[in-house]
C-alpha positions in Angstrom: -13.6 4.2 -25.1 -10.1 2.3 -25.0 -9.4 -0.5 -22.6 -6.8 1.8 -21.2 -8.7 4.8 -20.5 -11.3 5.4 -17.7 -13.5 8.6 -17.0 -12.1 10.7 -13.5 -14.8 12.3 -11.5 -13.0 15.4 -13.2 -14.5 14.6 -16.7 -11.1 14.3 -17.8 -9.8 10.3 -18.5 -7.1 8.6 -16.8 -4.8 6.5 -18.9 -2.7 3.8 -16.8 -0.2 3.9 -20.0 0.2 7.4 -20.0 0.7 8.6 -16.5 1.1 12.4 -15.7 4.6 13.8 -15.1 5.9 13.7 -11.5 9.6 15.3 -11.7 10.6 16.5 -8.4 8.4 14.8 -6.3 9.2 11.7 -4.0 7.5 8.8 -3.4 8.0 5.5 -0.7 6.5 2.6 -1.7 6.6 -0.1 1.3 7.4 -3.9 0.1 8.5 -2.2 -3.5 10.9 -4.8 -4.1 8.5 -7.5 -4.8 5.3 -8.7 -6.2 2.4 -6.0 -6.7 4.5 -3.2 -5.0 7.7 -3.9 -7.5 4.9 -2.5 -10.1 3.7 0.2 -8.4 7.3 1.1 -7.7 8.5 0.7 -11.4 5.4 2.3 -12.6 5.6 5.6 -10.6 9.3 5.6 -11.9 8.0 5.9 -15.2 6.8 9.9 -14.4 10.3 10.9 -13.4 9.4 10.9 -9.7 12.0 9.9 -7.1 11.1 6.4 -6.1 12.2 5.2 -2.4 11.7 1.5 -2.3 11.5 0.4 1.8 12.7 -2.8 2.1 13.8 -5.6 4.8 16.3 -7.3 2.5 18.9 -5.3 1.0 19.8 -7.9 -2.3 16.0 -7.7 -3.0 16.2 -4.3 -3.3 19.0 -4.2 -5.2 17.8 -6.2 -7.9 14.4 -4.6 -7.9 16.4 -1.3 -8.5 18.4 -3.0 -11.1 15.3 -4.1 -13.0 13.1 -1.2 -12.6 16.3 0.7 -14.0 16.0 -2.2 -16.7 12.2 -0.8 -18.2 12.4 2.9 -17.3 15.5 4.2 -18.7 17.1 6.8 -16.4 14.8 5.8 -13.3 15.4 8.1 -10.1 15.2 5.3 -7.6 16.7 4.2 -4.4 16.2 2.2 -1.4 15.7 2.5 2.2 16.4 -0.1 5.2 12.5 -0.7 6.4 11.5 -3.5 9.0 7.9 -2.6 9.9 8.2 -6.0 12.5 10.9 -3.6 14.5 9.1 -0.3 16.1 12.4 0.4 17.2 14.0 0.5 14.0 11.8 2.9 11.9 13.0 6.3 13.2 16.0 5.5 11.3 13.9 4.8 8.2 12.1 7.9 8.1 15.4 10.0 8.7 16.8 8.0 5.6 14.4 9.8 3.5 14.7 13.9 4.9 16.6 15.4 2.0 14.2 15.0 -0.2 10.5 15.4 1.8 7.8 12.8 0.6 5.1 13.9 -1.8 3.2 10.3 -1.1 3.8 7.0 0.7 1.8 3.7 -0.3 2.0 1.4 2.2 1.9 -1.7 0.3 4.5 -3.8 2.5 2.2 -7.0 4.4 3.2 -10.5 5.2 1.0 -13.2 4.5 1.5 -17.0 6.7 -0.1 -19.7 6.4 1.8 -22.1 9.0 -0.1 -23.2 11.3 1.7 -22.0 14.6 1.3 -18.2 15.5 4.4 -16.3 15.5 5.2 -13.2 17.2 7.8 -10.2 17.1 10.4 -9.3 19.4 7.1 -7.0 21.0 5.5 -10.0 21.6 2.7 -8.4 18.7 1.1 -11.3 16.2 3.4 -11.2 12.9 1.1 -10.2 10.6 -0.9 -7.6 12.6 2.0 -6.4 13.9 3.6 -6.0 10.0 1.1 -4.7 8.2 -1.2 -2.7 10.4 0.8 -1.6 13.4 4.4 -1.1 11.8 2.8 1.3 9.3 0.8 3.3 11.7 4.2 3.6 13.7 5.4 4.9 10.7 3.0 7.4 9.9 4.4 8.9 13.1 7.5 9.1 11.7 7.1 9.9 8.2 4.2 13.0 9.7 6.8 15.8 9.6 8.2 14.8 5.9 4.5 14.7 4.6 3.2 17.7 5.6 6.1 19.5 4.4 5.2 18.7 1.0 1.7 20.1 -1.1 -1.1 18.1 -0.9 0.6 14.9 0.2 -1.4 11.2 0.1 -1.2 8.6 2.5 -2.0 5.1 0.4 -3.1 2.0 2.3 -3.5 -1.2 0.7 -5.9 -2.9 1.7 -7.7 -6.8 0.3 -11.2 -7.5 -0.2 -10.4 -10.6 2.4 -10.6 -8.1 5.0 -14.2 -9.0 6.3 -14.2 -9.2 10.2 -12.6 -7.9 13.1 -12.4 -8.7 16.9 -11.3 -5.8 19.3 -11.3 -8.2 22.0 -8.8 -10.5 20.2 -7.7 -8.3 17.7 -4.1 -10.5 17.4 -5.8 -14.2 17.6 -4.4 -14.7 21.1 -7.5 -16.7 21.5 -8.2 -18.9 18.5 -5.1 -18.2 15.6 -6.0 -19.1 12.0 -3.6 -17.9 9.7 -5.9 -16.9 6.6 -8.1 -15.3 9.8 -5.3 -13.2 11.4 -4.2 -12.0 7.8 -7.4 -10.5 7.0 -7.5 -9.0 10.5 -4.7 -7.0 9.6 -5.7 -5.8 6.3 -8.9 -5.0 7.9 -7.4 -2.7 10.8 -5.3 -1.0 7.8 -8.4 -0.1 5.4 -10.1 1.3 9.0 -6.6 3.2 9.8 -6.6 4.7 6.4 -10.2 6.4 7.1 -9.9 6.8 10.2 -6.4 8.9 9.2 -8.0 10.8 6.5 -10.9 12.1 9.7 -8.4 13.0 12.0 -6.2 14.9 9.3 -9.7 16.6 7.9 -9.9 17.6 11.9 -6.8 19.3 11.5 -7.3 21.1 9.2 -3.7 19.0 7.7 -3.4 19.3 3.5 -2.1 15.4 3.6 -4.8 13.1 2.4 -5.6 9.6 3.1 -6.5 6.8 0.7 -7.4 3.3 0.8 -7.0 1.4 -2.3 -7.2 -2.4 -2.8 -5.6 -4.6 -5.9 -8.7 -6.9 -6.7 -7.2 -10.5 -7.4 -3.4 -11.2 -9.3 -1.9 -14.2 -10.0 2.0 -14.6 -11.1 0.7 -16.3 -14.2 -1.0 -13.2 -15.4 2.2 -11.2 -14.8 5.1 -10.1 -16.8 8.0 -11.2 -16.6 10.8 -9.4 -14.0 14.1 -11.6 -13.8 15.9 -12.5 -11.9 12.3 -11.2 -9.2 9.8 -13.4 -11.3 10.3 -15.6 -14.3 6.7 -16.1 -16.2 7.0 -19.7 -17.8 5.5 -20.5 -21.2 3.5 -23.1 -19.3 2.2 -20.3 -16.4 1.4 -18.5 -19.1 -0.5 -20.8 -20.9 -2.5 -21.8 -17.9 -3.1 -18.3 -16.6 -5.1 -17.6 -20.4 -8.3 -18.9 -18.6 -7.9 -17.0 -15.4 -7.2 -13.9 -17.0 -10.9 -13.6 -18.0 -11.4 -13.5 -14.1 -8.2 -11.9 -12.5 -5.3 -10.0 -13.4 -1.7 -10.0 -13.0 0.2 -8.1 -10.3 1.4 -5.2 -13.3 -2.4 -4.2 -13.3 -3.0 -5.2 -9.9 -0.6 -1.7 -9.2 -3.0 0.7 -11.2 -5.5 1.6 -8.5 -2.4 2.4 -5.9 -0.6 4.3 -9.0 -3.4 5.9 -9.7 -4.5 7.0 -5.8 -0.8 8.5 -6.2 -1.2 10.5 -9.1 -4.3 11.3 -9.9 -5.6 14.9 -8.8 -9.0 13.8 -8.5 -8.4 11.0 -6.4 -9.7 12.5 -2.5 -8.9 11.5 0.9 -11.7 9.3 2.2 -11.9 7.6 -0.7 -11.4 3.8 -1.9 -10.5 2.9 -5.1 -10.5 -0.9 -6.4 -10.5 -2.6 -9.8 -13.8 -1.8 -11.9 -14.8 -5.5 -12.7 -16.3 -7.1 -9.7 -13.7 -5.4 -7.3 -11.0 -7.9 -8.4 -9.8 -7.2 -12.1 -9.5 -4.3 -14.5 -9.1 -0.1 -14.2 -8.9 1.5 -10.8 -12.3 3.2 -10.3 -14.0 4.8 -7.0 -15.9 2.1 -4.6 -18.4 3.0 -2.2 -17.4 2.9 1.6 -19.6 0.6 3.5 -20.2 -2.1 6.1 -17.6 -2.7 8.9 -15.8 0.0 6.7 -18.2 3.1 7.1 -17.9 2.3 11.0 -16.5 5.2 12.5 -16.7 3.8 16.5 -15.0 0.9 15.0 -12.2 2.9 13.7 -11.6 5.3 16.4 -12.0 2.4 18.9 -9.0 0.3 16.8 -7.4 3.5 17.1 -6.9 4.0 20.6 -5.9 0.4 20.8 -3.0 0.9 18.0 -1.9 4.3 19.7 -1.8 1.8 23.0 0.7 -1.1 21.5 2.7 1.5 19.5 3.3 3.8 22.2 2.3 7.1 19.2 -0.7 8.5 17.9 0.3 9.8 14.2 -2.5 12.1 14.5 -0.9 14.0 16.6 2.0 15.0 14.0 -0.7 16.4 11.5 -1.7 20.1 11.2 
């Protein structure tokens, strides 16, 4: 068997080099303007897909359209304003995108601190939790209608195997804030939004399907080159050899999102990671487990996400 090619639970294989054709279908990647999501972005372009990159900072979008344009020759891309920090703001975001429906959404956009001091949003919600978990479920409200207009449409969470604990009672480090803490709080509540999403839309009976996926471990020494975005130096590269036995850059750090795009075999409910030790190499299946597999857990986070957003997405699906 290739390096490139993995078995599908089809019994077909799945080649991240060779992705299936995707004309006339739309897809939103959140954060697509940078780092693992720029990939994701340029490699779903690749399949002649409509690519929607939502992103905070218009010149960042620009040049990731620019580039993108730069490796897949006659891309279909565009951008839309997205500020997940800014509840208020995302109506107009989902309206951006309702000429051309939305076959699949991968929320990849998530902010990552490390200063000391805890910062909040204009909500008076944590940064980070408020970002990446709580901005994307407000937007699944939003984006509900668009979704299930289309056929079998995914939701695609990203989440990070740093996700390893959660606290209802301070779910945004109110209490005790450590930045590396907080983070994996919120990529926690997103991996138990994604299941708990795929439930609720089985419950309705709703043809939109839910994935979580997670990228395993990349490094910008292990990843190409995207200028004026990233600049790989001779040096990085050199010093990235040894690491690359380990990790991966952020170009196959996209696959397993790609891949919970595309792939017809992929199901809601599922998560998908890298196949070597969770953190490099093809996108495979992983089983569900731990604070993962809890279900009160997720229904309980749930309620409380529904309470700070003021929506239930659920509600939208059917």
């Amino acid at each position: 068997m290739s390096t490139h090619h993995s078995p599908d639970p089809a019994g077909g294989h799945w080649d991240v080099h060779r992705l299936p054709p995707a004309e006339g279908r739309t897809f939103l990647v959140t954060g697509g303007n940078a780092g693992i999501g720029y990939f994701v972005a340029e490699q779903l372009a690749g399949t002649g897909a409509t690519v929607v990159l939502g992103s905070r900072d218009s010149a960042k979008a620009e040049a990731a359209m620019t580039s993108i344009r730069s490796h897949v020759p006659g891309a279909r891309v565009r951008r839309i304003p997205l500020d997940l920090a800014d509840p208020s703001s995302l109506r107009a975001s989902a309206d951006a995108l309702e000429p051309d429906g939305l076959d699949a959404v991968v929320y990849n956009a998530g902010v990552l601190l490390d200063e000391p001091s805890r910062r909040e949003t204009g909500d008076g919600n944590e940064l980070m939790f408020a970002t990446n978990h709580l901005g994307h479920f407000a937007l699944t409200w939003w984006l509900a209608p668009l979704l299930t207009a289309a056929h079998a449409s995914r939701v695609v969470t990203t989440g990070s195997f740093t996700a390893k604990s959660v606290d209802l009672d301070d779910l945004q480090s109110a209490q005790d804030y450590q930045p590396k803490r907080a983070y994996a709080r919120s990529k926690l509540a997103q991996m138990l939004f994604g299941f708990e999403l795929d439930r609720r839309l089985r419950a309705a009976g709703s043809t939109v399907q839910s994935v979580v996926i997670h990228p395993g471990g990349a490094l910008d020494s292990l990843t190409p080159s995207r200028p004026p975005m990233h600049v790989r130096t001779v040096g990085e590269r050199l010093r990235g050899l040894p690491l690359g036995v380990l990790l991966q850059g952020k170009e196959a750090a996209a696959w397993s999102a790609v891949r919970a795009v595309l792939d017809p075999s992929v199901r809601g409910g599922q998560l998908w990671g890298p196949r070597a030790f969770g953190i490099r190499g093809l996108p495979r299946p992983e089983p569900v487990r731990g604070l993962l597999a809890d279900t009160e857990l997720a229904a309980r986070l749930w309620t409380v996400s529904r309470d700070l957003t003021g929506v239930d997405p659920s509600s939208r699906f059917g």
